[in-house]
C-alpha positions as CSV (number, residue, x, y, z in Angstrom):
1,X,-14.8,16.7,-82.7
2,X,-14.8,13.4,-82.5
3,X,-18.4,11.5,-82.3
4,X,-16.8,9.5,-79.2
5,X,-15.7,12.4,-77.4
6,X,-19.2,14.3,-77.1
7,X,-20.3,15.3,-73.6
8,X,-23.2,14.0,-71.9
9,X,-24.8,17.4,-72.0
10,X,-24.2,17.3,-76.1
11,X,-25.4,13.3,-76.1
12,X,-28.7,14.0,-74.7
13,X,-29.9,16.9,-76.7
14,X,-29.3,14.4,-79.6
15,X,-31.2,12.4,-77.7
16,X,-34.1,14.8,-77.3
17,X,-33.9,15.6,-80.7
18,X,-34.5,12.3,-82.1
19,X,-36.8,12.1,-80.0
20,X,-38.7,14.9,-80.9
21,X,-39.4,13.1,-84.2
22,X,-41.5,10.6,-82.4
23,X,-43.0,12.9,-79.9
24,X,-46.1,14.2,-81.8
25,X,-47.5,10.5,-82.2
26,X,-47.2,9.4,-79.2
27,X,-48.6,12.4,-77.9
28,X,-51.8,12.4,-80.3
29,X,-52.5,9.3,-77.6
30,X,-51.9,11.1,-74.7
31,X,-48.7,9.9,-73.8
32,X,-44.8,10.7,-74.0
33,X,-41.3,9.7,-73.0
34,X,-38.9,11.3,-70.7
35,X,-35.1,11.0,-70.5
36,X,-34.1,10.0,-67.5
37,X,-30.3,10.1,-67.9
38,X,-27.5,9.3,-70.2
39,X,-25.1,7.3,-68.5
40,X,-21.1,7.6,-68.9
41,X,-20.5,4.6,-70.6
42,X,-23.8,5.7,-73.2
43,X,-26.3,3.8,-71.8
44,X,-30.1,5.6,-72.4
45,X,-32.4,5.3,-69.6
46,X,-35.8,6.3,-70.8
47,X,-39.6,6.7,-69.0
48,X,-42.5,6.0,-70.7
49,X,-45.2,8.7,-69.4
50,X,-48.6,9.4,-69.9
51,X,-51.0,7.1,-71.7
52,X,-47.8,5.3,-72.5
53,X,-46.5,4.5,-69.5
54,X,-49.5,1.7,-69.3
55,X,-50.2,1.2,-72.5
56,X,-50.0,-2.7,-73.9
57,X,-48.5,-1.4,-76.7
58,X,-45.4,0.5,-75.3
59,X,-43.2,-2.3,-76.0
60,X,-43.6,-2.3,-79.9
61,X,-43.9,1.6,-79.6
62,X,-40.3,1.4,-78.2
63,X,-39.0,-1.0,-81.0
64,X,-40.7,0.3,-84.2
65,X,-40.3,4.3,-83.0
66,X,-38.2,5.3,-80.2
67,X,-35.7,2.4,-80.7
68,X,-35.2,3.1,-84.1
69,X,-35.5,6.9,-84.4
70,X,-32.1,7.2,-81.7
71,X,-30.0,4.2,-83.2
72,X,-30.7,6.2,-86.4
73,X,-29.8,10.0,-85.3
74,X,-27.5,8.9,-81.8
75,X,-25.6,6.0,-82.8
76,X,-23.3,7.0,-80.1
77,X,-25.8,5.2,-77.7
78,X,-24.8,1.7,-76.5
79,X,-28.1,0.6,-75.0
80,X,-31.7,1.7,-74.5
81,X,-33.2,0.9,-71.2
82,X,-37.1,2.1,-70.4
83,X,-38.0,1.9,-66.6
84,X,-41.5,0.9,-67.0
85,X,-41.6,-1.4,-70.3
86,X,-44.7,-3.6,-70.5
């Protein structure tokens, strides 16, 4: 199968799964991030929860981890949007 042809379904378990590489530092701060939908045209939209969602660090968090862990393991993903960026 081609990578272009994977369902939404199949593009946001990668998703989770990159994720999940991530997951265990953010929550050693109390905090998260929750996928909020992949779009059709492979847009991420992404929510910053827990001690992350108001944390003034969220926005290099995003760049330096969850940024980089799905361009690395989804580069099927166009763009990553969070709702609630500092």
């Amino acid at each position: 199968m081609n990578t272009l042809d994977l369902t939404t379904k199949e593009l946001t378990r990668k998703v989770e799964d990159s994720l999940d590489s991530i997951r265990p530092y953010l929550e050693a701060d109390g905090g998260n991030i929750r996928v909020l939908e992949v779009t059709s045209d492979n847009i991420l939209r992404l929510e910053f929860v827990g001690n992350c969602g108001s944390c003034p660090m969220s926005t290099m968090t995003f760049k330096a981890g969850v940024e980089e862990a799905v361009k690395r393991l989804v580069p099927e993903i166009k763009a990553i949007e969070v709702t609630n960026l500092i």
